[in-house]
PANUGU-720220 format. One line per 10 residues: number of its first residue (from 1); for each residue x, y, z of C-alpha. Coordinates in Angstrom, 3 decimals, decimal comma. Layout:
! residues N
NUM> X/Y/Z ~ ...
END
This chain:
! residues 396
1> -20,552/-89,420/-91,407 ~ -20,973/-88,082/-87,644 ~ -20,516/-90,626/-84,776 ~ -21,781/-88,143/-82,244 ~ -22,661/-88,439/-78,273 ~ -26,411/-87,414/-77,168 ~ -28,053/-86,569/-74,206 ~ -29,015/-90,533/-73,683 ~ -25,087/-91,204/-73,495 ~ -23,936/-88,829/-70,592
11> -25,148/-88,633/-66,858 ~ -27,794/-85,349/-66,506 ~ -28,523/-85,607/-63,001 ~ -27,719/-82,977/-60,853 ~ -26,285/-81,176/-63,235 ~ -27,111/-77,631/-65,040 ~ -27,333/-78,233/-68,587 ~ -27,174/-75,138/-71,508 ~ -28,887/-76,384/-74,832 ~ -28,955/-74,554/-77,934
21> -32,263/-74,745/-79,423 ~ -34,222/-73,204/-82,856 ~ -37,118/-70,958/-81,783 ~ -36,746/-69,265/-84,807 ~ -40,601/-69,186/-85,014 ~ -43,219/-66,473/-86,729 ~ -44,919/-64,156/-84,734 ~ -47,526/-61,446/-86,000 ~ -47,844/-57,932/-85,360 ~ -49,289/-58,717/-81,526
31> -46,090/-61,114/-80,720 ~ -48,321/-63,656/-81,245 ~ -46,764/-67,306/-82,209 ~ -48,340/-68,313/-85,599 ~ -46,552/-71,254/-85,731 ~ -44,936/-73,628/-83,170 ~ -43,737/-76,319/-84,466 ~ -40,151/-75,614/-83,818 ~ -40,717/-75,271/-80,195 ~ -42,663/-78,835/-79,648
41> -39,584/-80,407/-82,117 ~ -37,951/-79,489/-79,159 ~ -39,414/-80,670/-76,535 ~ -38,626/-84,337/-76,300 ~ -34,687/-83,222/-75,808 ~ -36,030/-80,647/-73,144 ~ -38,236/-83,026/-71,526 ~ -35,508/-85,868/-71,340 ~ -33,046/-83,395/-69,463 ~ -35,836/-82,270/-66,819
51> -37,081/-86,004/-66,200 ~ -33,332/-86,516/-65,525 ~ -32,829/-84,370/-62,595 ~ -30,823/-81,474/-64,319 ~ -31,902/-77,811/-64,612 ~ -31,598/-76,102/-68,209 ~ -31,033/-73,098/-69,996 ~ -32,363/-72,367/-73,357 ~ -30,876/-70,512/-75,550 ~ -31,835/-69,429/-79,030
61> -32,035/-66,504/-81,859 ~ -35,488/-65,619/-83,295 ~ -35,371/-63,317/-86,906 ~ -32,786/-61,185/-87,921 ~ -32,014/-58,449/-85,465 ~ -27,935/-57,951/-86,331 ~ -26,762/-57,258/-83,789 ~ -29,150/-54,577/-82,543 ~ -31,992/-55,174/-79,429 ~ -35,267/-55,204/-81,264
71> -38,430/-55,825/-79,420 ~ -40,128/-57,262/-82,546 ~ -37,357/-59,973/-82,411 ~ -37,858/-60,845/-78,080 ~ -37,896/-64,347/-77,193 ~ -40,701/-63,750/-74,734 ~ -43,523/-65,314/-76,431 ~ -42,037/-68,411/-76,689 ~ -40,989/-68,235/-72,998 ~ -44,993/-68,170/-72,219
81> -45,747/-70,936/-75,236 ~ -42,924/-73,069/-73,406 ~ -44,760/-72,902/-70,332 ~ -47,891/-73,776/-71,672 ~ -46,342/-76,689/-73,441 ~ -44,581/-78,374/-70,773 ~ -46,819/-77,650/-68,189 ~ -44,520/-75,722/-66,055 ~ -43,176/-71,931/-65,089 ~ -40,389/-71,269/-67,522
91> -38,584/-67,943/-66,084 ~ -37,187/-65,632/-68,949 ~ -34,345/-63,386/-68,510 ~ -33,808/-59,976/-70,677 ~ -30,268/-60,753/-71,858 ~ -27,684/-64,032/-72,722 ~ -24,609/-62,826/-70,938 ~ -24,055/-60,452/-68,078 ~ -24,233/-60,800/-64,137 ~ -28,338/-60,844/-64,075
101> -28,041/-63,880/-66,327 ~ -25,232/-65,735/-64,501 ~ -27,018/-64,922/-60,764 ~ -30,109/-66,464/-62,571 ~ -28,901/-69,517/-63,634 ~ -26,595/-70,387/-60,640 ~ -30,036/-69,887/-58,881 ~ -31,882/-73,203/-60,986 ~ -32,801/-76,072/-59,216 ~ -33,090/-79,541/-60,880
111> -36,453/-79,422/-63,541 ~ -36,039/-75,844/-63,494 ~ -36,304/-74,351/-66,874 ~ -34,483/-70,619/-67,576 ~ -34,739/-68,847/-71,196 ~ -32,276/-66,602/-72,078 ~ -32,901/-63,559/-74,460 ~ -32,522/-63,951/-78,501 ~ -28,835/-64,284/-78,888 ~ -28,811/-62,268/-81,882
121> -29,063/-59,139/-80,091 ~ -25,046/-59,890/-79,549 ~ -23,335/-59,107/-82,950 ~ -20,792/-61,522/-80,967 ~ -23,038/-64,364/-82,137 ~ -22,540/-64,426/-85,366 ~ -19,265/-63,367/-85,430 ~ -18,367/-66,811/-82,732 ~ -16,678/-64,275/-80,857 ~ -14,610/-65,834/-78,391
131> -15,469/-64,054/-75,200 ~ -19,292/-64,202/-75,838 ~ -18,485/-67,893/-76,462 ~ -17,018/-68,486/-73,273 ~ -19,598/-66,481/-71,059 ~ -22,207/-68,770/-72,132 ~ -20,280/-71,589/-71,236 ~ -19,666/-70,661/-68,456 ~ -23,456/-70,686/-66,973 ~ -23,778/-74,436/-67,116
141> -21,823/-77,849/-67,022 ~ -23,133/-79,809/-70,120 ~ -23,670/-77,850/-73,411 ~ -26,844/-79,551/-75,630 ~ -27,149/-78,349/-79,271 ~ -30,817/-79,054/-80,769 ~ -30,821/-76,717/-83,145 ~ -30,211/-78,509/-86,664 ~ -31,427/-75,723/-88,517 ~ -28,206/-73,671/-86,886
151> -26,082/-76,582/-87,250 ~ -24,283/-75,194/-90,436 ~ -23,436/-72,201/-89,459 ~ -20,015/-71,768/-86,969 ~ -21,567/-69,240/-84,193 ~ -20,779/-68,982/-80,644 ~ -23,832/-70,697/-79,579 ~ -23,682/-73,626/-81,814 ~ -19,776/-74,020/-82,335 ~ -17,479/-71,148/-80,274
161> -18,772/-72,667/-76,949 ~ -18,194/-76,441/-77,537 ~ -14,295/-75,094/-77,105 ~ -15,138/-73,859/-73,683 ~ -17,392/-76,971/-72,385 ~ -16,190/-80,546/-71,536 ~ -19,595/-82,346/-72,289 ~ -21,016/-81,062/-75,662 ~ -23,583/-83,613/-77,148 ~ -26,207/-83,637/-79,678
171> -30,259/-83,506/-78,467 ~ -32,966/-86,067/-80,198 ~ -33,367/-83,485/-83,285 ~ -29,979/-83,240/-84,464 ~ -30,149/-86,958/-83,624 ~ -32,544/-88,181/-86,080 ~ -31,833/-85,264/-88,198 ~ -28,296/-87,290/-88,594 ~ -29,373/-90,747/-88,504 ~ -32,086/-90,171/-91,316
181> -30,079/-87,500/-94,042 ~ -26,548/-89,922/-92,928 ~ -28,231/-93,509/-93,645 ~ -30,091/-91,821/-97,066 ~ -26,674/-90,970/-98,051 ~ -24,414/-93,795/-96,786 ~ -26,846/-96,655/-97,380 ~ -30,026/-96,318/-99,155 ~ -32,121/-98,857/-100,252 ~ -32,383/-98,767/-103,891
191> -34,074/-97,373/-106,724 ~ -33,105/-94,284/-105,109 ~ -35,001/-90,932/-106,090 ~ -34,099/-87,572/-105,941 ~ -37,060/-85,034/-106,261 ~ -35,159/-81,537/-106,665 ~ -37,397/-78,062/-107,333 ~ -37,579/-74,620/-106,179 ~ -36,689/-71,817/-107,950 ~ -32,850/-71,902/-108,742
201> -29,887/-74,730/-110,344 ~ -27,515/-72,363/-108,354 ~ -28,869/-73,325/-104,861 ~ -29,117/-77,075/-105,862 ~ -25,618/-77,654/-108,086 ~ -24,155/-79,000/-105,180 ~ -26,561/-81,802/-104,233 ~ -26,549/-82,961/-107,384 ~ -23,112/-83,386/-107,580 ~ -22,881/-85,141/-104,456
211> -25,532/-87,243/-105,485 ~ -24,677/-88,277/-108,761 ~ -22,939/-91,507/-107,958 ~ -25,144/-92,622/-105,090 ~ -28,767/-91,870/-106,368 ~ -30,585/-93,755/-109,404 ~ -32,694/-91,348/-110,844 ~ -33,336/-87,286/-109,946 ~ -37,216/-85,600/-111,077 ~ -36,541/-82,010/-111,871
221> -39,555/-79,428/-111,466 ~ -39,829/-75,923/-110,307 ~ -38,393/-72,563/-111,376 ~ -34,817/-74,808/-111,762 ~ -35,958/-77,065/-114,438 ~ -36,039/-74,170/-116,939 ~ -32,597/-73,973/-117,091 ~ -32,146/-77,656/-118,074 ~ -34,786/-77,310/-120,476 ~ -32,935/-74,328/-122,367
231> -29,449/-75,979/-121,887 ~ -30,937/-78,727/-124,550 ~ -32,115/-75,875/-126,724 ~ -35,947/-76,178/-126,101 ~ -38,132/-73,082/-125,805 ~ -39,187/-72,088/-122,390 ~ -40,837/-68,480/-123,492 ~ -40,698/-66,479/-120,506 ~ -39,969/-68,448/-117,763 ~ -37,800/-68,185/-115,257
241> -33,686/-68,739/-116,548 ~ -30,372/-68,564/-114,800 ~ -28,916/-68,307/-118,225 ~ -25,067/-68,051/-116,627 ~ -25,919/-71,951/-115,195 ~ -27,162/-72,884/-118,829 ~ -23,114/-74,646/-119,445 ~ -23,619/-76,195/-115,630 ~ -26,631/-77,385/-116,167 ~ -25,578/-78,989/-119,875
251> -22,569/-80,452/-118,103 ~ -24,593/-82,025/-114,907 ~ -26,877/-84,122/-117,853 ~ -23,863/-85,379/-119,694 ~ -22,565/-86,397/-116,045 ~ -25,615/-88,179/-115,265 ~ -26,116/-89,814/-118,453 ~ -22,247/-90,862/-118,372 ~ -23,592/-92,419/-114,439 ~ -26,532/-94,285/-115,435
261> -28,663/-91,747/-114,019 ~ -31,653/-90,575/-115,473 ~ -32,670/-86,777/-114,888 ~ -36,202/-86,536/-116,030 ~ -37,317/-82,977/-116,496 ~ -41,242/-81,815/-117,228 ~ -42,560/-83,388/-120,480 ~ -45,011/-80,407/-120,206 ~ -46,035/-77,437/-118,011 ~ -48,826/-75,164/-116,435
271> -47,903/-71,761/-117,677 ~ -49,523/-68,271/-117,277 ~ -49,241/-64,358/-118,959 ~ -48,958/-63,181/-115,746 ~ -47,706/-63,974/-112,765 ~ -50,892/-63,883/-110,806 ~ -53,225/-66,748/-109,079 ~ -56,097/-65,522/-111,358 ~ -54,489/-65,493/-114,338 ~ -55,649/-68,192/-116,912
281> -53,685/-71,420/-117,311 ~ -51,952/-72,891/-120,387 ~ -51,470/-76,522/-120,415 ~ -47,837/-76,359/-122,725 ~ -46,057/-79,192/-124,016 ~ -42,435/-79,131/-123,419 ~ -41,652/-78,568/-127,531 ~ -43,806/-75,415/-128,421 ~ -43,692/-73,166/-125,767 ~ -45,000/-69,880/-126,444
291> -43,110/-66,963/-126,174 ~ -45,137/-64,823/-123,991 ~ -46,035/-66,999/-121,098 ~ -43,894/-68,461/-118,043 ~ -44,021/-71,436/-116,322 ~ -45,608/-71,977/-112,994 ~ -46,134/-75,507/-112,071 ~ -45,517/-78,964/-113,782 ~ -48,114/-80,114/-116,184 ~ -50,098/-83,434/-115,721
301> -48,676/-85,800/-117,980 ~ -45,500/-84,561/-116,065 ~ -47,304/-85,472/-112,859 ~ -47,910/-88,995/-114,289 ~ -44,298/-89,552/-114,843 ~ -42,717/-88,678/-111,582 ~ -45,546/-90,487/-109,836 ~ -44,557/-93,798/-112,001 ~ -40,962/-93,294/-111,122 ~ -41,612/-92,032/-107,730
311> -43,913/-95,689/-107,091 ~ -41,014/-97,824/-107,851 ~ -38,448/-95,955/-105,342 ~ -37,335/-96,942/-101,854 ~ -35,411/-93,756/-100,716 ~ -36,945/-90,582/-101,809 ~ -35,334/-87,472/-100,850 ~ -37,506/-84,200/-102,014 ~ -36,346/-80,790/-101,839 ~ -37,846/-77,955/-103,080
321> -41,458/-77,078/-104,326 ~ -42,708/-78,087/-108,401 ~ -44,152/-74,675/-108,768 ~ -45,246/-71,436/-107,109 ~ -47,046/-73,574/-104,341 ~ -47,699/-70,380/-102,951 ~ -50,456/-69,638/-105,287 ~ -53,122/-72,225/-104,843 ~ -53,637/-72,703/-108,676 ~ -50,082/-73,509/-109,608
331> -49,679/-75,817/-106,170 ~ -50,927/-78,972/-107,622 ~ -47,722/-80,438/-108,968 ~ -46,220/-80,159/-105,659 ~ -49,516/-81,399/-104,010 ~ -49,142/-84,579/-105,963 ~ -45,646/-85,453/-105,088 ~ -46,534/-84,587/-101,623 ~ -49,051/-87,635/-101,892 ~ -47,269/-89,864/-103,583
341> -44,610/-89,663/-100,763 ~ -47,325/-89,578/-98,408 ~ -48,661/-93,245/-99,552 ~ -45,138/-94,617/-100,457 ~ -43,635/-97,448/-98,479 ~ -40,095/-96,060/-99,184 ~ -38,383/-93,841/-96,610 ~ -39,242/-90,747/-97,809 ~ -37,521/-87,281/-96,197 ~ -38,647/-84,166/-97,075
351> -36,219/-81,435/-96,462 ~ -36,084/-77,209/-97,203 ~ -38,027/-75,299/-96,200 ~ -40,655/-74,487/-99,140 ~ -41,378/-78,095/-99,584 ~ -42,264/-78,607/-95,751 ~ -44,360/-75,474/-95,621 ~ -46,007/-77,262/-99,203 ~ -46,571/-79,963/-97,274 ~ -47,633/-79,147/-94,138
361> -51,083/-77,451/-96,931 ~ -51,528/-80,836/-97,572 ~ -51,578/-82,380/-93,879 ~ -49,624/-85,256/-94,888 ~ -46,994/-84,455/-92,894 ~ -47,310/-87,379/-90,387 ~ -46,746/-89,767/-93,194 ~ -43,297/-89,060/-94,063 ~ -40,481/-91,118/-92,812 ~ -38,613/-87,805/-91,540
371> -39,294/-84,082/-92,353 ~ -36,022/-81,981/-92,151 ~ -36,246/-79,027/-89,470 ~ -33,390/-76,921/-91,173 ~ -33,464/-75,742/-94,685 ~ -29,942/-74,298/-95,106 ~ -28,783/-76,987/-92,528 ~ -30,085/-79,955/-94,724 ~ -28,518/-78,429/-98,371 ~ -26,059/-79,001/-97,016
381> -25,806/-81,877/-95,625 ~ -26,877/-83,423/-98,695 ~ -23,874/-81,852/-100,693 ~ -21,810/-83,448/-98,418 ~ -20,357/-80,397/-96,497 ~ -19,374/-80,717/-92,704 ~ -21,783/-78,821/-90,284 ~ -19,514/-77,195/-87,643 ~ -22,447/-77,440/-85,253 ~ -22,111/-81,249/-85,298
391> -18,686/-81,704/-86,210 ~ -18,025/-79,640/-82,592 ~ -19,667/-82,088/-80,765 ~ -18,037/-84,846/-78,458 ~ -17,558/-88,194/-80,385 ~ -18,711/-91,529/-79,298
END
């Protein structure tokens, strides 16, 4: 799908290098990091460019300041969590463009390392303006995007600047990210399994549809499955309903049936009066479903299923949760497909951004074949849509 260049394919040395990266981390109220596992995704690209003789700026956005400088929103924390990281002074500088920025960089020695400030403070970001575009290319000689979770979106950072840059290649992250989500789609190794939750059919209609013809079976939990369930006419009391996607969601089963592929949805469910943690739990089969409770997580003879289906796979792609994971009592759908991927020989990736924050509860992480770093980024790549991020890179 993308033949790209990466940083392995060009000469570094010498050279000043500007690489878009995602430190689009949480901090708390003291600007303290909560989590950083963005940053250290990062930091085999960074490290490969400073063990190769080049100096680099970083450039990122953190939150959702529009346009407007927001202190909250600073990239200065994860200047200092850099530094701690790699084990070297990583200079920050209070703005991406202007003259204090270029005198800064022109200043970098080789395995010098130079953060600029969140480029979201620029409403020129976002809009790929073409002059905001061009200043950042113009602080460095090879452009570096290793921000996946970007990748989709066409912003001066990520897509304006390639226009403006000779050398524009991919880092490790967008790499893998590639190699992994391209091979699942291109080539998988068969059964193939689809494990689709979270809360809407809206968000995942196109995945499916670009899956149809290439995957063997598709396990339907989460708020989404509801739908289904009252496109076939079975009660689903109060639980959650897109009831505009009821015809979609009809059509998509006749599709898949027409294909060969099964869709299983739950055979029962966990449901609840209220939509609280402490409120009792209702094991439901899928027939008689009373009308004044909701769903909130698969039920277990569900869980039985998807793990027998799940056992026989050898590609397993999983996005989105099989209940409010959030609340530990309704989490232990998701939990269990989390270990059955966790103990599965198949290659499993895990992508969105609920299912690896469900997953990361569980510490299994480090036992799946490849754990997607951008949400949007990898929707989208599953439905088959171009990421201009990657697309603007130089070819091989």
């Amino acid at each position: 799908m993308y033949n790209k260049k990466t940083v392995r394919d060009i000469d570094l040395n010498g050279k000043t290098v500007i690489m878009r990266a995602d430190f689009n981390v949480p901090l708390d109220d003291t600007q303290t990091i909560t989590d950083d596992t963005r940053i250290k995704a990062a930091l085999p690209t960074i490290q490969y460019i400073l063990d190769n003789q080049a100096s680099l700026i970083l450039m990122s956005h953190l939150g959702r300041p529009k346009g407007e400088v927001k202190s909250e929103f600073s990239l200065k924390p994860v200047s200092k969590k850099l530094s701690e990281l790699l084990d070297k002074p990583v200079e920050f500088v209070s703005d991406c463009i202007g003259e204090e920025v270029k005198s800064k960089a022109k200043g970098l020695q080789a395995g010098q390392v130079l953060l600029l400030e969140n480029l979201r403070f620029h409403k020129e970001e976002t809009d790929n303006d073409e002059n905001f575009a061009k200043e950042l290319a113009s602080l460095a000689d090879v452009y570096v995007n290793d921000a996946f979770g970007t990748a989709h979106r066409a912003h001066a950072s990520t897509e304006g600047i390639t226009k403006f840059m000779d050398i524009a290649v991919a880092g490790f992250l967008i790499g893998k990210e590639v190699d992994f989500l391209g091979k699942a789609l291109e080539n998988p190794k068969k059964p193939f399994v689809l494990v689709l939750g979270g809360a809407k059919v809206s968000s995942k209609i196109g995945v499916i549809e670009h899956l149809l013809s290439k995957v063997d079976s598709i396990l339907i939990g989460g708020g989404m499955a509801y739908t289904f369930l009252k496109s076939k006419g079975l009660p689903i009391g109060k639980s959650m309903l897109e009831s505009e996607k009821q015809t979609v969601a009809f059509e998509i089963l006749k599709k898949a049936s027409e294909k060969g592929v099964t869709i299983y949805l739950p055979v029962d469910h966990i449901a609840v009066e209220k939509f609280d943690n402490k409120s009792k739990k209702y094991k439901i089969p899928q027939d008689k479903f009373p009308e004044n409770l909701m769903g909130v997580d698969i039920g277990p003879k569900t869980v039985a299923l998807y793990k027998k289906v799940l056992k026989k796979a050898q590609t397993i792609v999983w996005n989105g949760p099989m209940g409010v994971f959030e609340m530990p009592n309704f989490a232990k759908g998701t939990k269990a497909v989390a270990k059955v991927l966790a103990s599965s020989k198949a290659v499993t990736i895990v992508g969105g951004g609920d299912s690896v924050a469900a997953l990361k509860q569980t510490g299994l992480t480090s036992k799946i074949s490849h754990v997607s770093t951008g949400g949007g980024a990898s929707l989208e790549f599953l439905e088959g849509k171009t990421l201009p991020g990657i697309a603007a890179l130089n070819d091989k």
